[in-house]
C-alpha positions, -999 to +999 in steps of 0.1 A: -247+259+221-279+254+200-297+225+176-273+223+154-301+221+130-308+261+135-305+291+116-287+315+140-290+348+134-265+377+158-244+402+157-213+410+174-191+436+182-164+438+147-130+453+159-119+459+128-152+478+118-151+498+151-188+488+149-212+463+150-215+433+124-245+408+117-236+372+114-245+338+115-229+300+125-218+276+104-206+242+116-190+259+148-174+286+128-190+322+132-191+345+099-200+377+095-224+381+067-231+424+068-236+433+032-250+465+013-280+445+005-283+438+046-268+459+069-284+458+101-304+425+114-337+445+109-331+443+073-331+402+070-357+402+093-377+421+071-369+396+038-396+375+026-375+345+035-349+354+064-335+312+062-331+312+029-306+345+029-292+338+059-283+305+046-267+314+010-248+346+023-219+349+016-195+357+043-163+365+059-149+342+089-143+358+120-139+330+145-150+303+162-181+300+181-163+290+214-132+319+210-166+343+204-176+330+239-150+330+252-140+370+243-133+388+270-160+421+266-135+444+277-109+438+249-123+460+223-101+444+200-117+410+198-150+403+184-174+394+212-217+391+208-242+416+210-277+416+216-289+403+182-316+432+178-300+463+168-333+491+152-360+472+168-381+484+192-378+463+226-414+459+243-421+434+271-453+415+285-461+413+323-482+392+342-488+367+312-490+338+336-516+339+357-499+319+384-468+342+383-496+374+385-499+363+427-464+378+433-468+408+414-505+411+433-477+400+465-450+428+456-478+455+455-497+446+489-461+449+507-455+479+490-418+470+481-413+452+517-400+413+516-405+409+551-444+412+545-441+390+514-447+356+525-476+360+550-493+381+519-486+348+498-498+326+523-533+345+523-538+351+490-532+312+482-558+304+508-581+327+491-580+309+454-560+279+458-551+259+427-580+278+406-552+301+382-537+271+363-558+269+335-574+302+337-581+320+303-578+359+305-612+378+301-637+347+311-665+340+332-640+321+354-609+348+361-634+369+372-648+347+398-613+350+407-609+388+401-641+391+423-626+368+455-593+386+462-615+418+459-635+406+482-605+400+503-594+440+499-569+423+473-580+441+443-548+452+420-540+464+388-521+432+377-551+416+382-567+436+355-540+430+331-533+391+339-569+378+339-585+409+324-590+407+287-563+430+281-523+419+280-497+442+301-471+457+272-443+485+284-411+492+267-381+477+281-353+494+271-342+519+244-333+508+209-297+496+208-291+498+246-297+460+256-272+440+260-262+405+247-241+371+260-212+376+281-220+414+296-231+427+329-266+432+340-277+463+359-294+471+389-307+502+398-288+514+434-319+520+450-333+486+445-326+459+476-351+432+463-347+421+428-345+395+403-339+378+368-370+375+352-359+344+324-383+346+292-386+339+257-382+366+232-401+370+200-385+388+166-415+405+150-411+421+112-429+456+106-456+437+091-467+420+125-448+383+113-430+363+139-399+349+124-376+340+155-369+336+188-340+344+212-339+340+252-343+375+275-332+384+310-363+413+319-341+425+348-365+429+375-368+455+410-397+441+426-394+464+454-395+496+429-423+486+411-438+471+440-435+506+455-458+518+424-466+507+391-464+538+377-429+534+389-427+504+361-402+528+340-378+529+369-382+495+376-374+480+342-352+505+320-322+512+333-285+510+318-276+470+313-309+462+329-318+443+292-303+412+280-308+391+247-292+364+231-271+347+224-290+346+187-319+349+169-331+313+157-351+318+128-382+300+120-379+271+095-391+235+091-375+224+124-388+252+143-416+270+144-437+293+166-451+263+179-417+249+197-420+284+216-455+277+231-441+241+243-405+255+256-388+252+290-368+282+301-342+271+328-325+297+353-293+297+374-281+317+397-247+312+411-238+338+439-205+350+448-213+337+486-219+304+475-255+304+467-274+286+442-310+292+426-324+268+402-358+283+389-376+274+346-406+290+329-428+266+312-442+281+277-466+261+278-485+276+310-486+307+294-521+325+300-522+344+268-507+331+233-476+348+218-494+358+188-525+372+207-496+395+225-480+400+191-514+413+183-520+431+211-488+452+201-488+456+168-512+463+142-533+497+125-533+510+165-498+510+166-470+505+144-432+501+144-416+504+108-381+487+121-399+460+140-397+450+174-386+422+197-411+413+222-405+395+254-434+373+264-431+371+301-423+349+329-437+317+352-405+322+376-413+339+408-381+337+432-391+330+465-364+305+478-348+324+507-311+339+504-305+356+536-332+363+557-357+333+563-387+347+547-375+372+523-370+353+499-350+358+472-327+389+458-297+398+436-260+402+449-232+419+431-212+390+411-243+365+405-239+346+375-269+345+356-272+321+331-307+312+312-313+287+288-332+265+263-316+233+243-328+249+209-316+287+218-288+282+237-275+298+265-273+337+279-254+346+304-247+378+323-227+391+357-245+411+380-237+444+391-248+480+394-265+499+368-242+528+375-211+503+376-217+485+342-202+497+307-221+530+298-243+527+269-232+553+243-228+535+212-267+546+202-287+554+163-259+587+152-233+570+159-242+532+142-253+555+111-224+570+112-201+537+114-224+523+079-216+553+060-179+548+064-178+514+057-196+525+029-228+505+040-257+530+037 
């Protein structure tokens, strides 16, 4: 599952609470650790010293980590994982890798179409070859490049915010509405060219301190957004269209913020029609650090008193053809998506529509409301 070295740090859904429970791993064995002193994940997160508490909590066994796994997420009467947030606030990055900022510049110029897409991509490629690798945001040399596919009537707004000196941050999805390991992922009806988007996730404290990491599916409608960026809303929060997990690993001695900037994301898809996409995300040709984002989120200009989790972005840009020879790539009902990292684990989600996965309705009342009678708050 993960290093078994880790901290892990989740929560799942507690049948017997009718509501949610934080816990952690121990030796394959998953315990649930809620407590008056820590009710909600938020609350550890906000501890001086998560590790240590996580570590010397006492807790209740619930059941292994493979039966968790294995739950089915329809049996309400077994426990079965979460997204690991629960009062954060869930903000996103775009366009953090300069590379992966050509097929949103793409997506835009066709205007939603993937039949336009790849003689777009072969253009703009001509236009500044190799020159995004090492590019830092906001210097002499991304404007050169800013400046060329302008010159080419290729100016865009992701240009601004992936070699600008200013990062791309939206809010994904609504506190307590993502979804965690094992449950469907939405797609808005409308959308007929989509993707995964696999990406790492920080946990950031109230205080602006990064103190974990999880892996993120940023469900992605390139033809919506592509449409419009002020359609960006549409595109990227709709119900199920947010997954985290499987856990939190907190930072300690054996991992750091630094094992983030140096991690490979891997992604695949496995289709109901026999399909198969391989795809990764390499941390480490990010274009902006994870704590210049943090940073750029969070601070006197804008705070969050619960804390946020912030997904950092993505290198993968699907363009391996499904269907159509030069279309590239899109979502079908039934894909299994499954993204992954040796020291996070593994998420993975079933595709479907937005309007055809679970409902989101357990929201802030009603988990205040669940506390109170198990006298937690």
């Amino acid at each position: 599952m993960t290093d078994n070295r880790g901290t892990l740090l989740g929560r799942v859904w507690n049948p017997t609470a009718r509501g949610p429970s934080v816990v952690t791993v121990r030796d394959g064995v998953v315990y649930d650790i809620t407590s008056v002193q820590a009710p909600l994940v938020r609350d550890i997160c906000e501890m001086d010293n998560p590790v240590a508490y996580v570590e010397k909590a006492e807790g209740t066994k619930l059941c292994s980590l493979d039966e968790l796994l294995a739950n089915d997420l329809s049996n309400a009467e077994k426990p079965y994982l979460l997204a690991p947030c629960d009062l954060q606030a869930v903000k996103a990055c775009g366009v953090t890798f300069a590379n992966s900022m050509l097929e949103r510049v793409i997506e835009e110029q066709a205007a939603g179409d993937p039949k336009k897409a790849e003689s777009i991509r072969k253009h703009i490629t001509e236009v500044v070859g190799s020159s995004l690798r090492n590019l830092k945001p906001g210097s002499d040399e991304a404007r050169k490049v800013k400046e060329a596919l302008t010159a080419e009537g290729m100016w865009s707004q992701y240009l601004e915010v992936g070699i600008g000196p200013d990062a791309e941050v939206f809010s994904k999805a609504q506190v307590l509405s993502s979804v965690g390991y094992g449950a469907e992922v939405g797609l808005h009806p409308i959308s007929n060219w989509n993707n995964p988007e696999p990406e790492a996730v920080l946990t950031v404290t109230s205080k602006g301190r990064i103190v974990g990491a999880t892996l993120g599916n940023d469900v992605n409608l390139r033809d919506i957004e592509g449409r419009s960026a002020l359609l960006l809303s549409k595109a990227k929060d709709n119900n199920a269209s947010c997954s985290i997990g499987p856990f939190i690993r907190l930072f300690d001695d054996n991992y750091t913020l630094d094992d983030v900037r140096n991690m490979e994301i891997q992604l695949n898809v496995k289709g109901p029609d026999g399909f198969e996409l391989d795809g990764y995300s390499s941390m480490n040709m990010i274009s902006r650090d994870p704590e210049d984002l943090v940073r750029q989120t969070i601070g006197r200009h804008h705070q969050y008193p619960d804390g946020l989790v912030l997904f950092l972005g993505t290198l993968f840009a699907p363009t391996k053809d499904r269907d159509v020879p030069g279309e590239g790539f899109t979502h079908k009902v039934g894909d299994i998506v499954t993204i992954s990292n040796p020291a996070l684990g593994s998420l993975v989600n079933t595709v479907n529509l937005s309007t055809e996965c679970a409902p989101w309705t357990f929201g802030t009342r009603e988990l205040i409301a669940n506390l109170a009678s198990r006298k937690l708050i």
